[in-house]
C-alpha positions as CSV (number, residue, x, y, z in Angstrom):
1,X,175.2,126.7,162.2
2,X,174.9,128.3,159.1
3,X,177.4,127.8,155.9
4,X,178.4,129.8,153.6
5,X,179.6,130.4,149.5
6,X,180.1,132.9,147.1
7,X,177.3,132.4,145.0
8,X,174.0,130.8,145.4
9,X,172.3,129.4,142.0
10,X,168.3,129.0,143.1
11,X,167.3,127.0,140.0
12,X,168.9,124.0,138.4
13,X,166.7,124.5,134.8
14,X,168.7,125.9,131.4
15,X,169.1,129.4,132.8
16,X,170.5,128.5,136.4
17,X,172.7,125.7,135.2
18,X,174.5,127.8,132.3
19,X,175.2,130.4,134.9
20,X,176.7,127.9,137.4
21,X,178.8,126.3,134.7
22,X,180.1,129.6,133.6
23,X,181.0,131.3,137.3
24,X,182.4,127.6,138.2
25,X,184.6,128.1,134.9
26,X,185.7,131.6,136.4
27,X,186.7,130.1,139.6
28,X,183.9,131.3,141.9
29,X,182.8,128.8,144.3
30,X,179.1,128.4,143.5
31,X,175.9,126.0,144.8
32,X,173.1,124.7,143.1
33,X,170.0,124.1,144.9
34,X,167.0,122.8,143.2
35,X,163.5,122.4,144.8
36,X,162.6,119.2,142.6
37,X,164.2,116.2,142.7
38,X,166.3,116.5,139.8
39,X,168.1,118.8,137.3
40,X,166.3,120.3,134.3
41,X,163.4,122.6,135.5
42,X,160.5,122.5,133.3
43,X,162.5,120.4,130.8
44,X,161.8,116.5,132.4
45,X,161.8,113.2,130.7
46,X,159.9,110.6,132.6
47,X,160.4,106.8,131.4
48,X,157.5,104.9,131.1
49,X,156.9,101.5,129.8
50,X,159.9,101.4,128.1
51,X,159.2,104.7,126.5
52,X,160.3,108.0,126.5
53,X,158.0,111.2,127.4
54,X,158.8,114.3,127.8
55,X,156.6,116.9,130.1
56,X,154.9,119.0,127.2
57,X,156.2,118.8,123.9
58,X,159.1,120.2,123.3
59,X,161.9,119.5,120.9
60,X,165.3,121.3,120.5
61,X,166.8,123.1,117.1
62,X,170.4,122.9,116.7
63,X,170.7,126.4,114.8
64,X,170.0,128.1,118.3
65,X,173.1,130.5,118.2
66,X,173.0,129.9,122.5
67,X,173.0,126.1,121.9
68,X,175.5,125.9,118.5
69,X,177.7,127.8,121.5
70,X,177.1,126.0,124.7
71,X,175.9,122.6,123.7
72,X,177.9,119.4,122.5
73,X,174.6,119.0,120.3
74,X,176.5,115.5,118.7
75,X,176.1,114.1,122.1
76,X,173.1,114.6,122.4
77,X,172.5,112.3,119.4
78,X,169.9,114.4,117.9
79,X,167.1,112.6,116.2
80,X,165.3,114.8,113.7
81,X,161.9,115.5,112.5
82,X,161.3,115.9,109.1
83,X,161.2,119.8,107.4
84,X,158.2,120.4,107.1
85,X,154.2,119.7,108.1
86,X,151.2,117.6,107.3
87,X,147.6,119.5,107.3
88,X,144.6,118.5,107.7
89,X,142.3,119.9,104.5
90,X,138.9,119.3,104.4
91,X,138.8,116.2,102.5
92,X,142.2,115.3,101.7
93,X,145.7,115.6,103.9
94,X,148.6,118.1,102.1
95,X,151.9,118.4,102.7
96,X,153.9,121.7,103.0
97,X,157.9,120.5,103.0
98,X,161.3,122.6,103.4
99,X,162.0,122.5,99.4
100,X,166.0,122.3,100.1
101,X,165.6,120.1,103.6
102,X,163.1,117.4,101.4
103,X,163.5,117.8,98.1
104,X,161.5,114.6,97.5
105,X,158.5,116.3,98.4
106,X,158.6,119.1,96.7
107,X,155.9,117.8,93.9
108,X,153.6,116.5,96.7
109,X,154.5,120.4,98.3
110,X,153.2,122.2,94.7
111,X,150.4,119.9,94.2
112,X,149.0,120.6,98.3
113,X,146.5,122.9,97.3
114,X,147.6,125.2,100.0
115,X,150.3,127.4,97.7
116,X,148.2,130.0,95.4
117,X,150.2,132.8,94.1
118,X,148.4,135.4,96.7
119,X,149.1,133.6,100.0
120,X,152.0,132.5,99.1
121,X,153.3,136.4,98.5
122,X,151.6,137.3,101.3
123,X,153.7,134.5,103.7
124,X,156.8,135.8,101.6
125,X,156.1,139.5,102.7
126,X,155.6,138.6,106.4
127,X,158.5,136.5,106.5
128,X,161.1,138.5,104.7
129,X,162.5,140.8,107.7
130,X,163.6,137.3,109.1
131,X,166.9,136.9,107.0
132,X,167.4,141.0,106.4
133,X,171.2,141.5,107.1
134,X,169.7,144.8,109.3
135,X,168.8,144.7,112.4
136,X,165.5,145.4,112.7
137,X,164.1,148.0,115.7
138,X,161.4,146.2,118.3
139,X,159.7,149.7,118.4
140,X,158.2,148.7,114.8
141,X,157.2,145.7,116.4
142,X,153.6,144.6,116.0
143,X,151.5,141.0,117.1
144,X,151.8,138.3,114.7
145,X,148.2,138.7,113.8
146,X,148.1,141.9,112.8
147,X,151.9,141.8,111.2
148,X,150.5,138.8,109.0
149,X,147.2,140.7,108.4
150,X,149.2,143.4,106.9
151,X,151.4,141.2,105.1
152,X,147.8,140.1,103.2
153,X,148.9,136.2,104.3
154,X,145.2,134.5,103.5
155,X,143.6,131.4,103.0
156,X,144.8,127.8,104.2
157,X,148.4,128.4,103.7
158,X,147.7,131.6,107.0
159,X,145.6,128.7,108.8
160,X,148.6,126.3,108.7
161,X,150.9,128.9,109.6
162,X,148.6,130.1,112.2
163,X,148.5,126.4,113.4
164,X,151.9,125.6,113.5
165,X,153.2,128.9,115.1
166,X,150.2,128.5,117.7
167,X,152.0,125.0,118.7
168,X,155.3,127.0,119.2
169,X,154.1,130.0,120.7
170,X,151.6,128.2,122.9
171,X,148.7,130.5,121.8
172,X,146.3,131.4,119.0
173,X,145.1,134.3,119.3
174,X,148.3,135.8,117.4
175,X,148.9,138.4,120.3
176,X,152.5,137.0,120.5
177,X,155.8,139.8,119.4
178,X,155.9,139.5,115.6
179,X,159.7,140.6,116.1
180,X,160.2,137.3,118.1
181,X,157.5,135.3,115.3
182,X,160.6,136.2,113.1
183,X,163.5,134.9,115.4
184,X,161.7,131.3,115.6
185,X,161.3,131.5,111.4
186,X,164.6,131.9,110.7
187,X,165.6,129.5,113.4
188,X,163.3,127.1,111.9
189,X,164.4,127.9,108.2
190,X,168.5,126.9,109.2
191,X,168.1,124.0,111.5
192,X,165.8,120.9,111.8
193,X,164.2,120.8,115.0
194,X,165.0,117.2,116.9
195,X,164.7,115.1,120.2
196,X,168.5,113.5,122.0
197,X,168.1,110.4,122.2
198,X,167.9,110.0,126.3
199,X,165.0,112.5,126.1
200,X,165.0,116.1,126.0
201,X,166.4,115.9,129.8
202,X,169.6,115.0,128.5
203,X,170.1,118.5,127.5
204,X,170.2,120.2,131.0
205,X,171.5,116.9,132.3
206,X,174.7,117.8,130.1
207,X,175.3,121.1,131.4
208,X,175.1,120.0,134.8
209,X,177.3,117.2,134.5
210,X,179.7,119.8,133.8
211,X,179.4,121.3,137.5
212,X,182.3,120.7,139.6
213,X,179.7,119.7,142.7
214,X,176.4,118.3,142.6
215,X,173.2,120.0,142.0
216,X,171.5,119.9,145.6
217,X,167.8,118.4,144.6
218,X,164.9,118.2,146.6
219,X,166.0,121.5,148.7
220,X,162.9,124.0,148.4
221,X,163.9,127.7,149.2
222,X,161.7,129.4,151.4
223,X,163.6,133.3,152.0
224,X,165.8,134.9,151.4
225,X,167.2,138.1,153.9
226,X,170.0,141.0,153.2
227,X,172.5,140.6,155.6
228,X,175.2,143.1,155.5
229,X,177.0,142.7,152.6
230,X,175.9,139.3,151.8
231,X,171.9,137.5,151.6
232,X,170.5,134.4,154.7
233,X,169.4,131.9,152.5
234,X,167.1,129.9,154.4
235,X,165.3,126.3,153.0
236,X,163.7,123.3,155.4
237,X,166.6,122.7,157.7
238,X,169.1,124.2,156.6
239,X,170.4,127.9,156.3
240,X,173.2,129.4,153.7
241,X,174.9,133.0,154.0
242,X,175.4,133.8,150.1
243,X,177.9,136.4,149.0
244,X,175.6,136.6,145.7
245,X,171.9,134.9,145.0
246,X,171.3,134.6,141.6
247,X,167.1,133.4,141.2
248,X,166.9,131.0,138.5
249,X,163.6,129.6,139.5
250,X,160.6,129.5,137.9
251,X,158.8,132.6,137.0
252,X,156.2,132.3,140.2
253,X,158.6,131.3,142.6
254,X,161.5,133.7,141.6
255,X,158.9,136.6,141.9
256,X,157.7,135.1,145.3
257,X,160.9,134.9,146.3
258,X,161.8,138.5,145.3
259,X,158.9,140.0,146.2
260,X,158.1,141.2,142.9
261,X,155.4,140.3,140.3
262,X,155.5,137.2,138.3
263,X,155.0,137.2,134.7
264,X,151.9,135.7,132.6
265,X,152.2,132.2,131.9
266,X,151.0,130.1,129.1
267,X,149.9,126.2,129.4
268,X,149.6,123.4,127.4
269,X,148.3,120.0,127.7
270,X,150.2,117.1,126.1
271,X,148.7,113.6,125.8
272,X,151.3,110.0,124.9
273,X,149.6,107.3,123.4
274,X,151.2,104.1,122.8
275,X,149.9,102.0,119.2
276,X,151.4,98.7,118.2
277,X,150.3,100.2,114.5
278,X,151.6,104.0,113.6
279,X,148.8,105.8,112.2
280,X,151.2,107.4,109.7
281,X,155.0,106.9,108.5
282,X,155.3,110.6,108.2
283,X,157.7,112.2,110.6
284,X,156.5,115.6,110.6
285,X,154.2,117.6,113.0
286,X,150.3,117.4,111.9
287,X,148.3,120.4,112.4
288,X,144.6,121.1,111.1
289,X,144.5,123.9,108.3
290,X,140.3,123.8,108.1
291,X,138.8,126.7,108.4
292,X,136.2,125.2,111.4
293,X,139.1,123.0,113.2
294,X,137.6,119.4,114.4
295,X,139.0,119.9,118.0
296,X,141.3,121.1,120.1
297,X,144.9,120.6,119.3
298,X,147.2,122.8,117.7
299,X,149.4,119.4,117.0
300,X,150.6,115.9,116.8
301,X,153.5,113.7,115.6
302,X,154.4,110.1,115.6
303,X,156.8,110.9,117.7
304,X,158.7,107.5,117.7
305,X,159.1,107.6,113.4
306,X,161.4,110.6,114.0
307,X,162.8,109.5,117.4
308,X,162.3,105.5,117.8
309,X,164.5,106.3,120.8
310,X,161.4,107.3,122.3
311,X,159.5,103.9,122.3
312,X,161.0,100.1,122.4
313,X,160.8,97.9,119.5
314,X,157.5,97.2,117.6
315,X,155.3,100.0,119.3
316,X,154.7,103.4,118.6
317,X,154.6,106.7,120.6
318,X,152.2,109.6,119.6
319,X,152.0,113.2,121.1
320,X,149.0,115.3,120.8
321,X,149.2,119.0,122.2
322,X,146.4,121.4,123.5
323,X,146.5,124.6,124.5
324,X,145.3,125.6,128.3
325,X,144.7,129.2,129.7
326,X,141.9,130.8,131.5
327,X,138.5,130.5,129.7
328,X,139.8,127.5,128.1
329,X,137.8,124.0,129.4
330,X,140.4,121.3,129.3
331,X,140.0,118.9,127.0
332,X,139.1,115.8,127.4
333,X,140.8,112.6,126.9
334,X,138.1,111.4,124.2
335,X,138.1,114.9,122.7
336,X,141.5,114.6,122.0
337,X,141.3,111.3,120.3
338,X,139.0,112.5,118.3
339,X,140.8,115.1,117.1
340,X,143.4,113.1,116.7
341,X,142.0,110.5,114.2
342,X,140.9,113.2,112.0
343,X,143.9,114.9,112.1
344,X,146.0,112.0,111.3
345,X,142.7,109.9,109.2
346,X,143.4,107.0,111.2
347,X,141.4,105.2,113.9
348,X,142.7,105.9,117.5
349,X,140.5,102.8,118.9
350,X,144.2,101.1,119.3
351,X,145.6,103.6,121.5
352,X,147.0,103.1,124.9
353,X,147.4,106.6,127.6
354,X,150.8,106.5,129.0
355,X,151.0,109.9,130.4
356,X,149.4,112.9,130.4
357,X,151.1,116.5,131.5
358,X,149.1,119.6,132.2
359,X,152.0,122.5,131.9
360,X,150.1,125.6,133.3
361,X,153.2,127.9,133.3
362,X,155.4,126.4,130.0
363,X,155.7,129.4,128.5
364,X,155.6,133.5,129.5
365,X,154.0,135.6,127.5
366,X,155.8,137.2,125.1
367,X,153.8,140.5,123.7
368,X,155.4,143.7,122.2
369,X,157.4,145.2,121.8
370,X,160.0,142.5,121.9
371,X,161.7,143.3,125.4
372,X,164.7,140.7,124.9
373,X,167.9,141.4,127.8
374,X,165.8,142.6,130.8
375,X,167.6,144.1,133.5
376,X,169.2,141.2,135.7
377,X,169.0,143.0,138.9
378,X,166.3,142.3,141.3
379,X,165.5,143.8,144.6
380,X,167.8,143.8,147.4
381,X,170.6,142.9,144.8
382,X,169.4,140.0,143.6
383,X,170.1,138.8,140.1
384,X,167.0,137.2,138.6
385,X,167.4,134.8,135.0
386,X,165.6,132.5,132.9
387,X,163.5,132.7,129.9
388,X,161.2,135.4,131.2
389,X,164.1,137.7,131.0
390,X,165.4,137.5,127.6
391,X,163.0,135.4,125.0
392,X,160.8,132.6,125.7
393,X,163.1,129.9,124.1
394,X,166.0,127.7,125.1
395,X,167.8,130.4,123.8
396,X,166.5,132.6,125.9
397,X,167.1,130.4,128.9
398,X,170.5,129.8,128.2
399,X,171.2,133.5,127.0
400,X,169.6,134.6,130.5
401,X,172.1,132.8,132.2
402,X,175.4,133.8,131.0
403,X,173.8,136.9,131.2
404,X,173.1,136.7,134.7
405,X,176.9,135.5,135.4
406,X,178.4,138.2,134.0
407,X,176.5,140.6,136.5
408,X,177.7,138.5,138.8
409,X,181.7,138.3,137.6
410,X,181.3,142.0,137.4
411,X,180.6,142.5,141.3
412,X,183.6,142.8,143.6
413,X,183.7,139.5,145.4
């Protein structure tokens, strides 16, 4: 026997649970199914140990216009990092801080090193379209490298930047849209990035506790078939006639399942480490500025001094984050400690491995021009969302799939 609903959501990450809350909202009658065993997608919080990790690093900014909208960001209880960095000089460690966001540091900021009046203007230059009240057009749109090159950003203050937007963008070799470089600044520039309290999990968990039925987990999708007016949803044991599909999946499978292509995909590796002693009090990401980095990650944080959420009393939890792609060897666990210590000029010899995620697909590529608002349809009427049709950002996720329910609302039922 085969059921039947309006609309079939394949996907229970950002994109697929935004546009099931909003059809639900409408009054369509809608299912969720979800191939792993809970909500969230690729945002997952596993506890460990008493403490909190998160698969990949990942933290969420409150000035998101998508999540200032969508979210109840004060339930989350947001914990927040602190404005600014730590980097890694050759000798010494400077600090680069959010002059409004820390005013405190704004002596140790001046005295960094890292702020000569050339890079300085050059950083200016390159960052100024962010907060122009005109729209800018993604036909001028150029990679981050060679928009900063242009914008004559030099010196250690370009490494840091280089470093921390390489953390963001999950790669270095600045090939990334400059037009979407200059979305995240001004992002970062009005809101302080932070972790809820229950994990970052807790942020699709929200939106799918407002669902009127269940998410269906553990329910792996293996075709889908036109049938008339309507699409034969078929998983292991069980078969659903769908008025609409809407393919929130992951890049891969969404393209597998619509027989189209599936985007590139960056990776990351993220290392926890437990400590009974924090190498540092500091609360902001650490990322090496040297000209000849010691190793191979792009950054770290004391995770638990701007979260202690994250890890139960008297211990410590530490992130480390290394890029993965082809060509790339993975680093080792020793490697990373070692790049660690010198990043943070403490000993790691304390340190305890509580998890360690490999992430080959976290993020799509995201080249120019900036194609933000993809079309939603897919083949056989399909609707496809998720970051990899709008921008590679919760935003994006979120934006995709409010997006992909107003195709949806716009079809006759």
């Amino acid at each position: 026997m085969t059921d039947a609903c309006d609309v079939l959501v394949v996907g229970a990450g950002l994109a697929g649970l935004q546009c099931a809350r909003e059809l639900q909202a409408a009054g369509r009658e809608v299912q969720v199914w979800e191939a792993s065993d809970d909500v969230g997608g690729r945002i997952r919080t596993d506890r460990i140990d008493g403490f909190l990790v998160d698969r990949g690093f990942q933290v969420l900014n409150p000035a998101y216009p998508a999540v200032r909208r969508w979210v109840d960001v004060e339930a989350l209880a947001l914990q927040a990092f602190g404005a600014g960095l730590r980097v890694r000089r050759q000798d010494t460690l400077a600090v680069l801080a959010h002059p409004v966001r820390e005013p405190g540091l704004i002596l140790q900021t001046l005295r960094s090193g890292l702020l000569n009046p050339r890079s300085v203007a050059g950083l200016l230059r390159w960052a100024a379209p962010a907060f122009a009240s005109r729209r800018r057009h993604p036909r001028g749109d150029l990679p981050l490298r060679e928009a900063l090159d242009r914008a004559a950003c030099s010196g250690e203050l370009r490494r840091a930047v280089d470093q921390f937007l390489a953390g963001v963008l999950l790669e270095d070799d600045g090939s990334t849209s400059n037009e979407f470089a200059l979305q995240l600044v001004r992002v970062f520039a009005t809101g302080v990035p932070g972790l809820p309290r229950d994990g970052m999990q807790a942020l699709p968990r929200q939106l799918a506790d407002a669902l009127t039925s269940p998410v269906r987990t553990s329910t792996r999708v293996e075709s889908i078939t036109p049938d008339g007016d309507a699409a034969l949803v078929a998983s292991a044991g069980s078969r659903l006639r769908a008025r609409h599909v809407v393919l929130a999946a992951d890049p891969v499978t969404s393209a597998r399942l619509a027989g189209g292509t599936a985007p590139a995909m960056k990776g990351v590796l993220t290392h926890w480490f437990a400590a009974d002693a924090a190498p540092s009090g500091a609360d902001m990401l650490y990322v090496d500025g040297r000209a000849h980095t010691g190793g191979p990650l792009v950054n770290a944080a004391v995770i638990s001094n701007a979260a202690p959420s994250y890890a139960p009393a008297g211990r410590h939890l530490i992130q480390t984050s290394a890029l993965l792609g082809p060509g790339r060897p993975v680093p080792t666990d020793d490697d990373v400690l070692r790049h660690a210590a010198e990043l943070f000029s403490s000993s790691t010899a304390g340190w305890e491995l509580v998890a360690r995620h490999e992430v080959p697909q976290a993020l799509p590529l995201q080249p120019p021009p900036l194609r933000s608002q993809q079309p939603m349809e897919g083949p056989s009427g399909l609707v496809i969302c998720g970051d990899h049709r709008e921008t590679a950002s919760i935003n994006g996720a979120l934006v995709s799939g409010h997006r992909a329910a107003l195709a949806i609302l716009g079809r006759p039922r």
